[in-house]
Every structure is written in structure tokens, then in C-alpha cells.
N, C-alpha and C positions, 0 to 999 in steps of 0.2 A: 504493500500500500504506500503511495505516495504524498506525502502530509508537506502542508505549503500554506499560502495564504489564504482568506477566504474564498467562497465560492460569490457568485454576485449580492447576494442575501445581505454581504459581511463588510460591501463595499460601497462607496457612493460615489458621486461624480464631485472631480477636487478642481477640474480647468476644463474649458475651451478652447480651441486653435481657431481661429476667423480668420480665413481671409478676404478679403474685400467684403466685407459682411455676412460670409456663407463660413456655417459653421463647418469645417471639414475633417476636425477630428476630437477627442473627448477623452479626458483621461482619468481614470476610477482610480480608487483606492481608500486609502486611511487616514483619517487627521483628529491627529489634539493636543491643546493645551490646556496647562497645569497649574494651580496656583502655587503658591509654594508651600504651601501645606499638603499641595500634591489633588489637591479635588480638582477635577475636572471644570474645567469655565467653557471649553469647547469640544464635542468630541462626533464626527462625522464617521459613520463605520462603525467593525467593530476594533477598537483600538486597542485590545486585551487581547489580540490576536497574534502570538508570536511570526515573530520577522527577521532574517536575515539582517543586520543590521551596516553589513561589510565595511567599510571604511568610514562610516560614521561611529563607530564603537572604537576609534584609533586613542580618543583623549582616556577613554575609560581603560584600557591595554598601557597606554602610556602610565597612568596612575600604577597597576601592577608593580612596571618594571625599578618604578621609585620606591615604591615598596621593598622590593626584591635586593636593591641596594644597589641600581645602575646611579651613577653620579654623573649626574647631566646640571647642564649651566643653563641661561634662556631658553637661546635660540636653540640648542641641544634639546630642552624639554619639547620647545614648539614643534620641532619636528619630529619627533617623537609619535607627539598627538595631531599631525598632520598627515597630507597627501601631498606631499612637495610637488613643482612643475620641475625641477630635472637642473634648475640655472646653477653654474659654477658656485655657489654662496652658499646653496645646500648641499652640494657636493663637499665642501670645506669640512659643511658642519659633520658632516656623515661619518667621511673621514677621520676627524679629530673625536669623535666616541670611539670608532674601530679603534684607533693608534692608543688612546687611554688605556683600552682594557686590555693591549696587547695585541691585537687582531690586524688584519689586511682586509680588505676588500671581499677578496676570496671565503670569507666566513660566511657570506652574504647568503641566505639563501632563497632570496626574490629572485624571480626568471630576470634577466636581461632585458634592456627596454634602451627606446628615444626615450630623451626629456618631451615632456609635456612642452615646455615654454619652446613656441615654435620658434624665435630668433636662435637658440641655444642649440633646437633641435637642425634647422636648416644651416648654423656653422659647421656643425659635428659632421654634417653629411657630406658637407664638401670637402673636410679637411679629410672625409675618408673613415672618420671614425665610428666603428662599429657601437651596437646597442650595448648596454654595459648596467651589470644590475645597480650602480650605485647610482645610476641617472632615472634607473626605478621608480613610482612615486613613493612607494611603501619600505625605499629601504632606511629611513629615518624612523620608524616603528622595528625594523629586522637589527639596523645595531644597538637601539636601546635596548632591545630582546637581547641581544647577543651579552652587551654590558651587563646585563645583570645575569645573565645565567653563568657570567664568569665570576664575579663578585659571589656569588651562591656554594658554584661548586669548581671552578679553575678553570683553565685553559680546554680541556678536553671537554666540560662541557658544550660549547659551542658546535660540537658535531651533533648533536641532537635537540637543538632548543627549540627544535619544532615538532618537535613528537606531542601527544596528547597531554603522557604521564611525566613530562621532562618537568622538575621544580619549580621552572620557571613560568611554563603553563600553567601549572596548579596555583601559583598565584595568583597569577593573572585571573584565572577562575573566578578563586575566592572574591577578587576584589571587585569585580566585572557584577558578581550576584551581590554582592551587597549595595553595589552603585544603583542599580536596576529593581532593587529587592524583588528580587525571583530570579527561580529555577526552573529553567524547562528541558534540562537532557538534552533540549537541540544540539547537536554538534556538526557543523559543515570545516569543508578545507575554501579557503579566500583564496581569491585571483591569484592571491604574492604567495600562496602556501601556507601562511599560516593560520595555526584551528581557527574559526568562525564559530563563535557560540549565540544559540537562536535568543531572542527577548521579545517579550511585550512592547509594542511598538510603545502603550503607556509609562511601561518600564525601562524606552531608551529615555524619553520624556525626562522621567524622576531622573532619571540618571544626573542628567545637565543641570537639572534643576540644583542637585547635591552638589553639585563644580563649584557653580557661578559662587555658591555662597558658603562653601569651605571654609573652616577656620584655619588662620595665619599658623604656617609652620608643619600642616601635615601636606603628604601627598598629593592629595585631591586639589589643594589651592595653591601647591606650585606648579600642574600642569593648569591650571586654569591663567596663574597670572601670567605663565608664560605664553599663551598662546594669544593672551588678552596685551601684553608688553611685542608680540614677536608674531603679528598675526602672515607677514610674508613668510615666516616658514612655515607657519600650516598649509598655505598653499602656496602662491608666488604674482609674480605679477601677471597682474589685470586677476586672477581669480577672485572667484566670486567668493568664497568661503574668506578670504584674505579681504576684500574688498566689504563684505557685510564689516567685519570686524574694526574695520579703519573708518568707515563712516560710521558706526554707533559702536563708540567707545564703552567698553563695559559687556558687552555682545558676547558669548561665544557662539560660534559656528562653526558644524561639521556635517559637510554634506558626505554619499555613500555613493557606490554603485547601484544600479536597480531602482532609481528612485527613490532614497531614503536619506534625511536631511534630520538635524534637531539643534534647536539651537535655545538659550538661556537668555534671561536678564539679568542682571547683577543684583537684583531682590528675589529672583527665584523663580519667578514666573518662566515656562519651558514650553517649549512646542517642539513637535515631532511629526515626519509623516516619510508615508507610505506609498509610490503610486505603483498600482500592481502589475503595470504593463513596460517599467521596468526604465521611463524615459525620464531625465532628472532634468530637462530643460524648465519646467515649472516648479520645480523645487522650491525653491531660494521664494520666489515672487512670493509662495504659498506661505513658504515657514513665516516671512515678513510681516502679508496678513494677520497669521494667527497671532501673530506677536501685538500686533495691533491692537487686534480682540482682548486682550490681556489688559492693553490701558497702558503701551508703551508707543514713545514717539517712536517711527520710525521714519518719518519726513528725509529726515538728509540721508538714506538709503531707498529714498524715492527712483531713482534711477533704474535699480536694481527690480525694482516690482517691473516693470516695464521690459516685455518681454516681447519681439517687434516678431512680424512673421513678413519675410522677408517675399518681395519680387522683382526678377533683374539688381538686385543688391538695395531696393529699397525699399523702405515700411509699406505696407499693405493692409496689414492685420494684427494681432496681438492675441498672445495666448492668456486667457480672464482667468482668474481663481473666482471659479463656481461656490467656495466655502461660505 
């Protein structure tokens, strides 16, 4: 039996595609937000409905590995708890956690990849330079992983820090279900290899909510202030997740693969979603809204909700958040 997200019953309608005023596509799913007591102020679907959460669960993974005893600085945290684009500066940072913990490159065990950041990506290709997993987006999550599973158990551990039962996993575990409070057994393998553990799309929600408003000095509010100090290494330039953060200071955001985003406000209020057809171009627009609905300005990330549908390279239409 194949166990995944709702069936239509479970889901609602989150955006619109218009173009030239004809509506030409629709996209369902999951949404809500949380007060910071965690009750629900908006909830579309069913939002209790576990979900892959991929690379929106990076800040929550990241928190593990501080746990674990990786000694990361900033920008070393931010990336951590981000999706880098690949530019030389995350490259630096990647680096400088391998070289700490004693490591090369070669520890690495995200597949090989172009940088996302196409200037970075279109030198490389000229200059002849192959894919390389440290221009990866995930390998700033792979060497905090690496750092602390040496800090844990030494240099050998690093051959296996991506197995289920490896130390450093079982952390990460631990701290991932207490961020989320709940346990679902989900367990997948992510794009980059490592484990994917399933959550309540309302328990990625809680999750951010517990970031934003961390107390000074543990874990949880050194990757928050880091990503909130060093929001270009969660992603890089022009990204969106980078870009939410820079114009609402105080913001955290992490968007995923598959259409899943969640992002926080520095009093707690959290939104999360879901779209189940796997397209994250209305991500960002959505989680904005929801954050709205909460009772926070979002005004100078106005840009951002505005989501243009392009013809011959000019507006035409725009994708609506139907929430």
C-alpha cells in the first residue's frame, strides 16, 4: 500500500494561474497558520496530514547537528539551515566546516550538481568545470552533518553519517520530533541522500513557530538568529527564501521541494503549506498571505506576493492565492 498525501476530500484549492483573464490552471493542497500558542487562526485542508517536508525541514536538521556538537559560526549555521545557490561564498563556507572537522570535500555525500546561481553556474561551464557536490544546494546541511558526527564519534564516523541508525541521525530524530511535537515513523531518502523524516504539515508549522522564539543560548535560536543575521546563505542571490528574509527582518523562511514552504514571525505566529501537485512557484506568494492573516505587515515583501504569468517575456496574468 502506498501512503502519501490526501486524496481530494483532504485538499483545497491554494492559487490560480490567469492568463489574460482565462483561468488555465489550479493548484490544491494544504495551508495553515498558527498562533503561537500553536491554535490554528487559518487552516485550508487537512493540515494534520503528514508530508514530506524535504528541504524545508533543513533549519530543524540544522538544530540537531548543534546539538550533536558541530561548531558552526553564522554564516556556517545559515547554511546549515539552508538551500544554498552554489556562488563561491558558500563554497568558502562549506569548505571551512569540512577543513574544521578535518574533512575534504570528498566526505561529501550529496550527488554532484551546477550551482543554482546561474552567473556562477554559466562561468563554471565555460571554464570547463564539471558538476561538483560542494556547489550542491544541500551540501551546507551534509558538512554540518559530517561536523558533528565527527565531534560525536571521530574521523571514521563520517563514512556512514547517512545511514538511519548513525548517532548523528538519531539526533537529529530526537530533535526534529520535539520541534514538530510528533511522530509519524515516516521515513523517506531526500534528493541529497539524506533520511527525510514524514511530519504534520501543522507540525512543520509548530516547528518554526519554536525557532522564531527560542530562548538566547540554546540550539534552536542560534540557527534561527543565524539565518535571520545571514539570510544569503540560506539561499543566495535574488532567492526568494533569502529575499522574504531581507525585506521582513525578523522573518524566517524555508521553502522545500514539492511545494512545501513555512515560514515564522519573531512573536511566533507560523505558517506552512503544502501544494500537492508538487509546483512551489506559489509558495512564497501563499506563505506571505497566510502570514498576513496572522496580523503581520508584510507590505515591503509586496513584490514577492506578485507572481506575473508571463507572454513573449511579458506580464499577462498572475498566479492568485485562492486562500
Amino acid at each position: 500500500m502506498v501512503k502519501g498525501v490526501p486524496g481530494l476530500d483532504g485538499v483545497v484549492e491554494l492559487a490560480t494561474v490567469v492568463r489574460n483573464g482565462f483561468v488555465e490552471s489550479r493548484h490544491f493542497g494544504m495551508a495553515v497558520a498558527l498562533s503561537p500558542t500553536g491554535s490554528a487562526i487559518f487552516a485550508a485542508g487537512d493540515v494534520d496530514a503528514v508530508i514530506l517536508p524535504r528541504s524545508t525541514a533543513k533549519p530543524l536538521q540544522a538544530v540537531g547537528t548543534v546539538v550533536a556538537g558541530a561548531v558552526l559560526d553564522g554564516p556556517a549555521t545559515a547554511i546549515a539551515a539552508g538551500s544554498h545557490t552554489g556562488e563561491d561564498r558558500h563554497v568558502a563556507v562549506v569548505d571551512q566546516i569540512l577543513t574544521a572537522a578535518g574533512l575534504d570535500r570528498s566526505a561529501l555525500g550529496c550527488p554532484p550538481d551546477r550551482p543554482e546561481d546561474e552567473p556562477t553556474r554559466l562561468r563554471l561551464i565555460a571554464e570547463g568545470i564539471e558538476p561538483d557536490a560542494v556547489r550542491m544546494n544541500c551540501s551546507g546541511k551534509h558538512a554540518a552533518m559530517l561536523a558533528a558526527a565527527v565531534s560525536l564519534d571521530g574521523l571514521s564516523a563520517a563514512g556512514n553519517y547517512l545511514d538511519l541508525d548513525a548517532p548523528i541521525q538519531q539526533i537529529i530524530r530526537t530533535e526534529i520530533e520535539r520541534l514538530t511535537e510528533a511522530t509519524t515513523g515516516v521515513v523517506a531518502t531526500d534528493g541529497c541522500g539524506a533520511p527525510l523524516l514524514g511530519m504534520p504539515l501543522s507540525g512543520l508549522a509548530r516547528s518554526f513557530s519554536l525557532l522564531a522564539t527560542a530562548a538566547p543560548g540554546t540550539p534552536d535560536h542560534q540557527v534561527t538568529v543565524a539565518m535571520r543575521q545571514y539570510p544569503e546563505y540560506v539561499g543566495g542571490r535574488g532567492h526568494l527564501n533569502s529575499e522574504t528574509m531581507r525585506l521582513l527582518p525578523g522573518v524566517l523562511a524555508k521553502g522545500g521541494a514539492e511545494g512545501v514552504i513555512a515560514m515564522a514571525t519573531p512573536d511566533g505566529h507560523a505558517v506552512a503549506v503544502k501544494v500537492i501537485d508538487g509546483n512551489p512557484r506559489a509558495t512564497t506568494a501563499l506563505a506571505l498571505t497566510l502570514l498576513e492573516k496572522c496580523g503581520a505587515d508584510v507590505s515591503p515583501a509586496a513584490e514577492l506576493r506578485r507572481v506575473p504569468v508571463l507572454g513573449a517575456g511579458r506580464p499577462v496574468g498572475e498566479i492568485i492565492p485562492a486562500i
